[in-house]
PDB file with one MODEL, atoms N, CA, C and O in Angstrom:
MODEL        1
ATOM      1  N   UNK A   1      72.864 121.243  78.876  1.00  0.00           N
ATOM      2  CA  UNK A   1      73.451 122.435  78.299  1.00  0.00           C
ATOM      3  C   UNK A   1      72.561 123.643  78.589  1.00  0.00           C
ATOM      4  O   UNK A   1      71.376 123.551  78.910  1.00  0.00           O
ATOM      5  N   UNK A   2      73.307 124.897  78.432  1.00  0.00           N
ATOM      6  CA  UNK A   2      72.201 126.233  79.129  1.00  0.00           C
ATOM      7  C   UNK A   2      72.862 126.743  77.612  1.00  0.00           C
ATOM      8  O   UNK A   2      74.063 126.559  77.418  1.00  0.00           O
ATOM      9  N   UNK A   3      72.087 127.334  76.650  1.00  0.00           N
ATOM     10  CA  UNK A   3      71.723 127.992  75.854  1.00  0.00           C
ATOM     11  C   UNK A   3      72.074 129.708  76.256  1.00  0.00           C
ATOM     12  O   UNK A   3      71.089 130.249  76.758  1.00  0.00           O
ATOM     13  N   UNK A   4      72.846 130.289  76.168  1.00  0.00           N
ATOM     14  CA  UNK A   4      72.956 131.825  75.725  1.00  0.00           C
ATOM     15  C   UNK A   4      73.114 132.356  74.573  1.00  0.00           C
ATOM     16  O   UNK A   4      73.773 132.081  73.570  1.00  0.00           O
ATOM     17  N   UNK A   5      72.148 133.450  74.986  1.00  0.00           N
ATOM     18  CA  UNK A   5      71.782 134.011  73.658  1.00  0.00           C
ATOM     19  C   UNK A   5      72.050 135.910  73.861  1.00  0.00           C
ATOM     20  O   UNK A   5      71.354 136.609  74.597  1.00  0.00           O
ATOM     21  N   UNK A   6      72.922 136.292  73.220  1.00  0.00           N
ATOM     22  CA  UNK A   6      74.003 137.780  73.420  1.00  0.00           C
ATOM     23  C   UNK A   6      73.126 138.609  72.362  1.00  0.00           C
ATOM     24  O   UNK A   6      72.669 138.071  71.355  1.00  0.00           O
ATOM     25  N   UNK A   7      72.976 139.641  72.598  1.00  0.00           N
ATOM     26  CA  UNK A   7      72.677 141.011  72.434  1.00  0.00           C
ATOM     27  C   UNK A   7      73.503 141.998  72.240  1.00  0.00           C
ATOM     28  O   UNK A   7      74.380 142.110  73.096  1.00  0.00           O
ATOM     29  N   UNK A   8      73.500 142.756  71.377  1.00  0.00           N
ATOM     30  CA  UNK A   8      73.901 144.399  71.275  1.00  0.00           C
ATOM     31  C   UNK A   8      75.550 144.260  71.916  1.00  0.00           C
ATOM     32  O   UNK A   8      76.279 143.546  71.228  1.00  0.00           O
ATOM     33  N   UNK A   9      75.935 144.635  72.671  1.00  0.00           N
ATOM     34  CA  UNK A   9      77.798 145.183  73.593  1.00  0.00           C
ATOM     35  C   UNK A   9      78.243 143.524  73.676  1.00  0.00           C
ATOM     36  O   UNK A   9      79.277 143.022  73.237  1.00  0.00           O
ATOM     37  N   UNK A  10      77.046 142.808  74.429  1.00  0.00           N
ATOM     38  CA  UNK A  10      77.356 141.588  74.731  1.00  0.00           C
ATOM     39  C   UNK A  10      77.622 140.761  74.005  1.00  0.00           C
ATOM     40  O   UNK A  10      78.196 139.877  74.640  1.00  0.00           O
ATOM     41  N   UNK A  11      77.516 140.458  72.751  1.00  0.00           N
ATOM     42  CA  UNK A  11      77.554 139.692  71.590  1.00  0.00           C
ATOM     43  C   UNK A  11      78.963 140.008  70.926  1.00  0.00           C
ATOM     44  O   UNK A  11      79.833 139.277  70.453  1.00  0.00           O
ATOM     45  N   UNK A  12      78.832 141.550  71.095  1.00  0.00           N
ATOM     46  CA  UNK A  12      80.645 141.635  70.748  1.00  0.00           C
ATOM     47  C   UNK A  12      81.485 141.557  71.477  1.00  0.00           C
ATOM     48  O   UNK A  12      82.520 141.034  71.064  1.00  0.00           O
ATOM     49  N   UNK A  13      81.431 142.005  72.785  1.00  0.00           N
ATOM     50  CA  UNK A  13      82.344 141.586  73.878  1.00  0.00           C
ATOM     51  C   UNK A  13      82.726 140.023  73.573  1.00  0.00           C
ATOM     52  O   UNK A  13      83.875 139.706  73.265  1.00  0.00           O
ATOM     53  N   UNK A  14      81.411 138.853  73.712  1.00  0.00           N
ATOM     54  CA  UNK A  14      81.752 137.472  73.731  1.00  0.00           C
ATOM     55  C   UNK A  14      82.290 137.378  72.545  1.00  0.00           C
ATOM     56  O   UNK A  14      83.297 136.706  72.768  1.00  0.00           O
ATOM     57  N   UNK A  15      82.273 137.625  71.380  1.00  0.00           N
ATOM     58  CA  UNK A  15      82.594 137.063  69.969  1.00  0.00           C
ATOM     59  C   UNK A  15      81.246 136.398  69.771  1.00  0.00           C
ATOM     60  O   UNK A  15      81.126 135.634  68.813  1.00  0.00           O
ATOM     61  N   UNK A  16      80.342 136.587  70.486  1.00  0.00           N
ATOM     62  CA  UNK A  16      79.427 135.681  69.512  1.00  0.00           C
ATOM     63  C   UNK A  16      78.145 135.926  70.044  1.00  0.00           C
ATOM     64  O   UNK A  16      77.991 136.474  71.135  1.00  0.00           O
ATOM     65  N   UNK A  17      76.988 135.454  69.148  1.00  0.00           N
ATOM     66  CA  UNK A  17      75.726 135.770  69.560  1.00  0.00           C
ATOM     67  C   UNK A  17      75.317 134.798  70.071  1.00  0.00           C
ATOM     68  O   UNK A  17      74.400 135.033  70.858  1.00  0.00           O
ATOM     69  N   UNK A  18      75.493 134.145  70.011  1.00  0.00           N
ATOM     70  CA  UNK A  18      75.178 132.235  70.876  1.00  0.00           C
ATOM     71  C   UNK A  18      76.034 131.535  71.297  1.00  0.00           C
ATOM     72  O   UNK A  18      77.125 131.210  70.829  1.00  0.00           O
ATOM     73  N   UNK A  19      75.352 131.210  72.523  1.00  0.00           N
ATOM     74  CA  UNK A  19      76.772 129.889  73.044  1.00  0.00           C
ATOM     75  C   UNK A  19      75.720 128.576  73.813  1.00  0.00           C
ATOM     76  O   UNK A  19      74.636 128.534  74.394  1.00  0.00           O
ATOM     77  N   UNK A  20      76.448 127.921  73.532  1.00  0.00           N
ATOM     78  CA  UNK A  20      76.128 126.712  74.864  1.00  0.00           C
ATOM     79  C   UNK A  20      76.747 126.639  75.979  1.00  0.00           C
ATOM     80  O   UNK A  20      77.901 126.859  75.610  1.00  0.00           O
ATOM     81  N   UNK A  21      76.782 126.513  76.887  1.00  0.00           N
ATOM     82  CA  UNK A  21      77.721 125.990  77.901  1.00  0.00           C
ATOM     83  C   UNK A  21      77.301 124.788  78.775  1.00  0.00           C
ATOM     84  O   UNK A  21      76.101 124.536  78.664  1.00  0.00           O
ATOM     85  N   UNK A  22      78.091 123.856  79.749  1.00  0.00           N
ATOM     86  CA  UNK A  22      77.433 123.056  80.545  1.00  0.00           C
ATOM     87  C   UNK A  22      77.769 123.251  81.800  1.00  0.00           C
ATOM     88  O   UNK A  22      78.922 123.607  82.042  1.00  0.00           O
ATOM     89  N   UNK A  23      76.871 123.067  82.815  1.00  0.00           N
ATOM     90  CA  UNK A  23      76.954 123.649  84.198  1.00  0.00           C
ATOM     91  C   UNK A  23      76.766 122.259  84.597  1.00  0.00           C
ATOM     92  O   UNK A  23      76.169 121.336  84.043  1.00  0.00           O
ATOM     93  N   UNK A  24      77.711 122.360  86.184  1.00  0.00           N
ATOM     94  CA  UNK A  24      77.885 120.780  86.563  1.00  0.00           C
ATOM     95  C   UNK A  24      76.965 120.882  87.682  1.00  0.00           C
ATOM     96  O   UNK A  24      76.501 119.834  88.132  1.00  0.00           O
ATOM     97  N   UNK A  25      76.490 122.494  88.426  1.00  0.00           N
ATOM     98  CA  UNK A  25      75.714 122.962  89.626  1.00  0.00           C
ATOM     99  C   UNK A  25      74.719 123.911  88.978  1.00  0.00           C
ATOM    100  O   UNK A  25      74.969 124.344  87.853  1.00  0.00           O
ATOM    101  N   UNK A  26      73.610 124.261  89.613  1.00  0.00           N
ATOM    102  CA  UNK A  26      73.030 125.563  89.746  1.00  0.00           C
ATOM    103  C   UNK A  26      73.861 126.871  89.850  1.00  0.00           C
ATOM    104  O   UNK A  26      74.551 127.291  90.779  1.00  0.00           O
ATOM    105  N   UNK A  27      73.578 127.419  88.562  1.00  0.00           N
ATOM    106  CA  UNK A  27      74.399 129.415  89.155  1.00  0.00           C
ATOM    107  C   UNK A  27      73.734 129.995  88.791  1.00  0.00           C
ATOM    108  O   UNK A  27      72.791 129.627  88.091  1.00  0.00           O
ATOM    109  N   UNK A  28      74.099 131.670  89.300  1.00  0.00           N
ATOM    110  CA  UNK A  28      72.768 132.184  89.010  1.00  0.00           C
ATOM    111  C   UNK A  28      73.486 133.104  87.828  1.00  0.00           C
ATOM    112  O   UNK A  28      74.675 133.401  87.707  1.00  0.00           O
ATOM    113  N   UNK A  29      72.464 133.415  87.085  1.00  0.00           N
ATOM    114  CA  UNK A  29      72.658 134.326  85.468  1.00  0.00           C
ATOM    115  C   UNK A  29      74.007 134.832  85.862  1.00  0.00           C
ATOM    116  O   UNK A  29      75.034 134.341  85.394  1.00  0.00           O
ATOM    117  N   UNK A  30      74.005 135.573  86.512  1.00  0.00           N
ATOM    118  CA  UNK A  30      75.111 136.951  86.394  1.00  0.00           C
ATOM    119  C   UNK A  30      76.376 136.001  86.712  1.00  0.00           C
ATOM    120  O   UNK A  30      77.285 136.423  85.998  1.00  0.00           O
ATOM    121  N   UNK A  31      76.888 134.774  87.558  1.00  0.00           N
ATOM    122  CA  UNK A  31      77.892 134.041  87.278  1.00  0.00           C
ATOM    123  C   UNK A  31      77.847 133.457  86.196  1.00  0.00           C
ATOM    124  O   UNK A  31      78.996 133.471  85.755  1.00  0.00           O
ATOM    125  N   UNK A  32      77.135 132.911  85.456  1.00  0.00           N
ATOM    126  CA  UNK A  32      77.797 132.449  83.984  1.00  0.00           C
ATOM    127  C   UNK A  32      77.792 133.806  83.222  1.00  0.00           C
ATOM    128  O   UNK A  32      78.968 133.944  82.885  1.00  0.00           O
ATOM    129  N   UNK A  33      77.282 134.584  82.897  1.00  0.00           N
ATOM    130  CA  UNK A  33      77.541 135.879  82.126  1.00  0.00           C
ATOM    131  C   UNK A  33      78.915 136.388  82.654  1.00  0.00           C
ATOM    132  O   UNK A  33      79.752 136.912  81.919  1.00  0.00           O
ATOM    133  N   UNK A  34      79.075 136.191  83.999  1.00  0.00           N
ATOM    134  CA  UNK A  34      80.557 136.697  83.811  1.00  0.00           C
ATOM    135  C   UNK A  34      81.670 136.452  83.473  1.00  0.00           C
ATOM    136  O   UNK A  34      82.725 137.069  83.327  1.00  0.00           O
ATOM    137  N   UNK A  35      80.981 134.569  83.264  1.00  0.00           N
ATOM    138  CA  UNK A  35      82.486 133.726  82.859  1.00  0.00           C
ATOM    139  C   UNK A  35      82.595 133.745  81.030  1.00  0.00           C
ATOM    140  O   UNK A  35      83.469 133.190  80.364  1.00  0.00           O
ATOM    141  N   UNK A  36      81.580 134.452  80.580  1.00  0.00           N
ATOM    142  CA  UNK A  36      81.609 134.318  79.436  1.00  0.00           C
ATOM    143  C   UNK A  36      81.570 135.736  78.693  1.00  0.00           C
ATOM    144  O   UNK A  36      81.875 135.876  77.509  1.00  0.00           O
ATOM    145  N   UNK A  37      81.278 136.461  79.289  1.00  0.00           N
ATOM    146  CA  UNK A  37      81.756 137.435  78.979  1.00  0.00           C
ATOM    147  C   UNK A  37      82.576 138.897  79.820  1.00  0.00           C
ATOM    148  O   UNK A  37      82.472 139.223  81.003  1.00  0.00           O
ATOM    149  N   UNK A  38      83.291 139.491  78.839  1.00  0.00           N
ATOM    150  CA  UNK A  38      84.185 140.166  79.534  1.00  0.00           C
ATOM    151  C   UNK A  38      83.778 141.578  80.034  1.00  0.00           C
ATOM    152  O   UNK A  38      83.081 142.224  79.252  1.00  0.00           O
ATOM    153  N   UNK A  39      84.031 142.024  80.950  1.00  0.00           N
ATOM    154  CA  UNK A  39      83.576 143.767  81.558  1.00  0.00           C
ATOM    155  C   UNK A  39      81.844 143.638  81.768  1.00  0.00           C
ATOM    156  O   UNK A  39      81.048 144.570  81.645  1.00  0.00           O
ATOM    157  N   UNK A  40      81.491 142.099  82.146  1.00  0.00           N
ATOM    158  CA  UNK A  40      79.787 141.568  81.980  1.00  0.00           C
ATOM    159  C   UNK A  40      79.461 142.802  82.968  1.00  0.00           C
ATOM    160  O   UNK A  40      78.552 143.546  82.599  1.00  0.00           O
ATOM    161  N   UNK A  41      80.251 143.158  84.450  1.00  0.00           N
ATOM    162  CA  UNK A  41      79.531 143.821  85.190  1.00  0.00           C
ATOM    163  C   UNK A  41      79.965 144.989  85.242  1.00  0.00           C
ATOM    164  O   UNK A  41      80.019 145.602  86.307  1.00  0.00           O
ATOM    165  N   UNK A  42      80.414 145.582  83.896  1.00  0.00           N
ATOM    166  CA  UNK A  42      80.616 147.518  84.039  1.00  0.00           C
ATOM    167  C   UNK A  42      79.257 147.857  83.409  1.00  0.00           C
ATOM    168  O   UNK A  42      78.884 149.021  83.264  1.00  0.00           O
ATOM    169  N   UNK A  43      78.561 146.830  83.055  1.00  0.00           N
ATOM    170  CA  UNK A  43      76.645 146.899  82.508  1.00  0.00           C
ATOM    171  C   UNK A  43      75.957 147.171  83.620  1.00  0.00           C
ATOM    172  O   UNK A  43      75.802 146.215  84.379  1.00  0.00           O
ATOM    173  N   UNK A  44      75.438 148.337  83.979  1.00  0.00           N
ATOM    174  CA  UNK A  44      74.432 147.944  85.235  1.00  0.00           C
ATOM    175  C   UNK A  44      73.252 147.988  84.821  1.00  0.00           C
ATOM    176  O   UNK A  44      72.382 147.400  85.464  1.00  0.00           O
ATOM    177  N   UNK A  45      72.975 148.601  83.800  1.00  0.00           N
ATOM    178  CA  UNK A  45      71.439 147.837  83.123  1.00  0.00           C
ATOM    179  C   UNK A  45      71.495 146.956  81.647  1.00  0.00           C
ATOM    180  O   UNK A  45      71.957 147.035  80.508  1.00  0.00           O
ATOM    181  N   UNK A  46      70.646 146.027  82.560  1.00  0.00           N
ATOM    182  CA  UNK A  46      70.576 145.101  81.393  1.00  0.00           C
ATOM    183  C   UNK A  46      69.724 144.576  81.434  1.00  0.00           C
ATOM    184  O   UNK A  46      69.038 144.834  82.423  1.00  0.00           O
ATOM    185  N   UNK A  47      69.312 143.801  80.724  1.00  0.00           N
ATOM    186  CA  UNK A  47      67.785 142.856  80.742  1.00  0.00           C
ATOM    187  C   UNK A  47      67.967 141.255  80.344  1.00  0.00           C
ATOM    188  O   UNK A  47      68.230 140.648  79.306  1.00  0.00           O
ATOM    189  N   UNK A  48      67.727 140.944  81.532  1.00  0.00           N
ATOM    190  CA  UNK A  48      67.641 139.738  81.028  1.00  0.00           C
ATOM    191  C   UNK A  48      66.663 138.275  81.408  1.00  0.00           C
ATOM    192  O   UNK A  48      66.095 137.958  82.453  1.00  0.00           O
ATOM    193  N   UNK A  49      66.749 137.628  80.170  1.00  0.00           N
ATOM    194  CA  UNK A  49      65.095 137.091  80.115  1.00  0.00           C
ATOM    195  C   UNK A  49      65.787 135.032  80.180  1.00  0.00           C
ATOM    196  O   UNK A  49      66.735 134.572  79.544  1.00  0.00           O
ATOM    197  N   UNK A  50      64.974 134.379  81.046  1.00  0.00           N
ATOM    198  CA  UNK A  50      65.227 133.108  81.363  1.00  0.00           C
ATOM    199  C   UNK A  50      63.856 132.456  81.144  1.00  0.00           C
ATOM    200  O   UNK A  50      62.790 132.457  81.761  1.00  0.00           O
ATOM    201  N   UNK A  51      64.422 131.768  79.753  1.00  0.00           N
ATOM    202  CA  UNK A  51      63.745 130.930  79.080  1.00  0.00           C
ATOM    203  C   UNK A  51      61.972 131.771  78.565  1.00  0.00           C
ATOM    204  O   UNK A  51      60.785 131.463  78.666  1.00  0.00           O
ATOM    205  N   UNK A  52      62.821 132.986  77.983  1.00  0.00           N
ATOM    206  CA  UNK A  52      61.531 134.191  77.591  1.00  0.00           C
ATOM    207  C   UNK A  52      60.832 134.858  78.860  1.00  0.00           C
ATOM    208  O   UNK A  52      59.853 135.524  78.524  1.00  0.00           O
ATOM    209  N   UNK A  53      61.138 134.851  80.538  1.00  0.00           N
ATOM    210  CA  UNK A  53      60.748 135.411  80.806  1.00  0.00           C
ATOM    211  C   UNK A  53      61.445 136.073  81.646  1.00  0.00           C
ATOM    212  O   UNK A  53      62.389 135.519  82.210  1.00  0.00           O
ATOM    213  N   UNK A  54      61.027 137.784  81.976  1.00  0.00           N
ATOM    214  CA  UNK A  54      62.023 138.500  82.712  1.00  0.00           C
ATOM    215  C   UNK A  54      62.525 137.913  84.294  1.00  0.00           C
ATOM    216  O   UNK A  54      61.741 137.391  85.087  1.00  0.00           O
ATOM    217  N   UNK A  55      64.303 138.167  84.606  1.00  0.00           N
ATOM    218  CA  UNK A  55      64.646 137.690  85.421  1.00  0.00           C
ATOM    219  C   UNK A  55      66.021 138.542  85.883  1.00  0.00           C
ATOM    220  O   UNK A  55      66.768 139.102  85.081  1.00  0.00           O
ATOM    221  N   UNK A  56      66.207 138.523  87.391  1.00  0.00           N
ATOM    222  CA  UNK A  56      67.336 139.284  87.795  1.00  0.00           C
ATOM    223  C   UNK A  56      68.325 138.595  87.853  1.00  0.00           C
ATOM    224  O   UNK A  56      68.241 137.378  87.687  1.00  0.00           O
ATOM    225  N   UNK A  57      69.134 139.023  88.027  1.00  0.00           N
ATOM    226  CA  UNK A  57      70.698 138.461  88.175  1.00  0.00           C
ATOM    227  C   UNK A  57      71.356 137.459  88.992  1.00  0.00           C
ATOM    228  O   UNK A  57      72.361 136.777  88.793  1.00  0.00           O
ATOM    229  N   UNK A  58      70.708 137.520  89.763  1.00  0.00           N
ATOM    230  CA  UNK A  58      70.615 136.297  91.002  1.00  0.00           C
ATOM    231  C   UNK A  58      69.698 135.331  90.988  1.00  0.00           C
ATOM    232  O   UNK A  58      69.530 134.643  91.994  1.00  0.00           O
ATOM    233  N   UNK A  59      68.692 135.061  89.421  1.00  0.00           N
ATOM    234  CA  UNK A  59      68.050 133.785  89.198  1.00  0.00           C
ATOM    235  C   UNK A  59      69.168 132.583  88.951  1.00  0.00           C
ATOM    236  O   UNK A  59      70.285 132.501  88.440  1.00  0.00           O
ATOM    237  N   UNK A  60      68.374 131.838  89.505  1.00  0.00           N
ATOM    238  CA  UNK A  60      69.406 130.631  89.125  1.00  0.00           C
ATOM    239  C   UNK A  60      68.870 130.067  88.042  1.00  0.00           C
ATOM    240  O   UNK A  60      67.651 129.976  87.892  1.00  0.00           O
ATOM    241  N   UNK A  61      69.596 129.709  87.328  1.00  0.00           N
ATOM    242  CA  UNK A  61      69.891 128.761  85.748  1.00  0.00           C
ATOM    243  C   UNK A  61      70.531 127.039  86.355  1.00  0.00           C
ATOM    244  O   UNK A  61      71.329 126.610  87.189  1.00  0.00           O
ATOM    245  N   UNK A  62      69.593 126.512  85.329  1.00  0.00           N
ATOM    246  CA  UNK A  62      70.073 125.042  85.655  1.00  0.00           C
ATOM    247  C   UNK A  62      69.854 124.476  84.079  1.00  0.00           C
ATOM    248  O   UNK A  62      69.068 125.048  83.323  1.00  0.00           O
ATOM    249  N   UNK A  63      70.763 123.093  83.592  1.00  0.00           N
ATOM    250  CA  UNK A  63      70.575 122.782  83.022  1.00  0.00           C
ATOM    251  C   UNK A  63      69.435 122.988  82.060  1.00  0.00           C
ATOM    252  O   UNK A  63      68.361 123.430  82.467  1.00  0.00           O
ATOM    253  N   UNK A  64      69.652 122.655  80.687  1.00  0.00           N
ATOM    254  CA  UNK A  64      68.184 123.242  79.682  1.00  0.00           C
ATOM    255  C   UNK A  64      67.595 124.223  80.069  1.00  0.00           C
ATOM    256  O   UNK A  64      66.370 124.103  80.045  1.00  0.00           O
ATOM    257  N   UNK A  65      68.169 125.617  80.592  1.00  0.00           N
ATOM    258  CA  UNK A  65      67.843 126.463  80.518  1.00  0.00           C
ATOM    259  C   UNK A  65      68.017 127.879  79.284  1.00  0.00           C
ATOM    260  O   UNK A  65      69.145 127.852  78.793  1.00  0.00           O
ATOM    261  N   UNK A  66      67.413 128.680  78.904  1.00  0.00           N
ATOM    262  CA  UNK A  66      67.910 129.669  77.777  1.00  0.00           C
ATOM    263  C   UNK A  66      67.885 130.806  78.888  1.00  0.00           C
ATOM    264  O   UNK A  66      67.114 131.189  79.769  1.00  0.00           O
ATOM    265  N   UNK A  67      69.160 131.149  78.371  1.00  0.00           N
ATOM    266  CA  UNK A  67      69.449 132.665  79.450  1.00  0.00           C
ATOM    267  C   UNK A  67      69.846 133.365  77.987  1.00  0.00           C
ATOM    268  O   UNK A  67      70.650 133.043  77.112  1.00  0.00           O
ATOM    269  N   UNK A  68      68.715 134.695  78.160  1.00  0.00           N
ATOM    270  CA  UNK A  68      69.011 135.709  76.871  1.00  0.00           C
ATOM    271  C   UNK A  68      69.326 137.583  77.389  1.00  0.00           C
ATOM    272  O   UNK A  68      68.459 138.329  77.843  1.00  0.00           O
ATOM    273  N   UNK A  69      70.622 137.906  77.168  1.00  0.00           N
ATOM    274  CA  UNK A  69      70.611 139.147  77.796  1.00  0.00           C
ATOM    275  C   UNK A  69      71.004 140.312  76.763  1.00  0.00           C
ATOM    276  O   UNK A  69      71.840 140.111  75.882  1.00  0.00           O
ATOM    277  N   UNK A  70      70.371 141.502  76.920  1.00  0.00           N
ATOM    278  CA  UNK A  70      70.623 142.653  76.103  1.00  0.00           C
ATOM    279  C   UNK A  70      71.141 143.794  77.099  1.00  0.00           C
ATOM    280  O   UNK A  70      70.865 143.553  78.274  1.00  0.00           O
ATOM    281  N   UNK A  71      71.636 144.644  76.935  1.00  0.00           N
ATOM    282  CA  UNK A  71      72.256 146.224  77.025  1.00  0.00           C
ATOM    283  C   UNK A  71      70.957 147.078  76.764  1.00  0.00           C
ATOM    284  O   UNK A  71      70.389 147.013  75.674  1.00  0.00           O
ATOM    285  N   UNK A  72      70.531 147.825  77.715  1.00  0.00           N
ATOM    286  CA  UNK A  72      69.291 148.653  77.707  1.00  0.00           C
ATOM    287  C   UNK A  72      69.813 150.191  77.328  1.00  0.00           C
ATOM    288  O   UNK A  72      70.526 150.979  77.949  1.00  0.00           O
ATOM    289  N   UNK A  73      69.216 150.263  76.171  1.00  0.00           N
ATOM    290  CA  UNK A  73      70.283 151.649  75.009  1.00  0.00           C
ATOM    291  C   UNK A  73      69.131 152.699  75.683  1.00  0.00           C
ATOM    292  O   UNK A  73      68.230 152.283  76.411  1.00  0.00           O
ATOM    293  N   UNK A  74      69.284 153.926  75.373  1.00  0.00           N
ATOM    294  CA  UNK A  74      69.247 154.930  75.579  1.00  0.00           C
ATOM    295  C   UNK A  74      69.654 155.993  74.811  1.00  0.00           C
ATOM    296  O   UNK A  74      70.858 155.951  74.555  1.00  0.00           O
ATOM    297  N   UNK A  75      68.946 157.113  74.270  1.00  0.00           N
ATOM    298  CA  UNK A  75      69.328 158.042  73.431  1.00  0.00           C
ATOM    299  C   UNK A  75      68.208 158.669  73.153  1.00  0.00           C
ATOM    300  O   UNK A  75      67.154 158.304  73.673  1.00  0.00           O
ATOM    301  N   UNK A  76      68.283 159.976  72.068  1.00  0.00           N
ATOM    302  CA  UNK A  76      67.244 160.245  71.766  1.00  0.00           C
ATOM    303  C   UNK A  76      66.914 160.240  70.058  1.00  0.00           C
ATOM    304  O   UNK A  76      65.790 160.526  69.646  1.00  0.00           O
TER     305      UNK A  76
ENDMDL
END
């Protein structure tokens, strides 16, 4: 199972702040974020951290992995 863990837009987009899912191959972050959540790529910044440490979009995730992503806010 790969462990996601939703942030800020992403958490409401999915309905939820946590999920499991099971991957039958290697994908990389930004394909399961997109299957799980919706408008994943009208985000072009985001952050996201694999298994606590920073990682781009094209890391691959494999089994027992934690993929955790947030929305990088801005304001003053």
């Amino acid at each position: 199972m790969v462990r996601i863990k939703l942030m800020g837009a992403f958490a409401h987009l999915a309905k939820a702040r946590e999920l499991e899912i099971k991957i039958d191959a290697p994908k990389t972050a930004d394909e399961i974020l997109e299957e799980v959540i919706p408008r994943y790529r009208e985000f072009h910044d985001r952050i996201l951290l694999i298994n606590g440490k920073p990682a781009r979009g094209d890391a691959i995730i494999e089994e027992g992995d934690e993929l955790k992503v947030m929305p990088v806010l801005s304001g003053g």
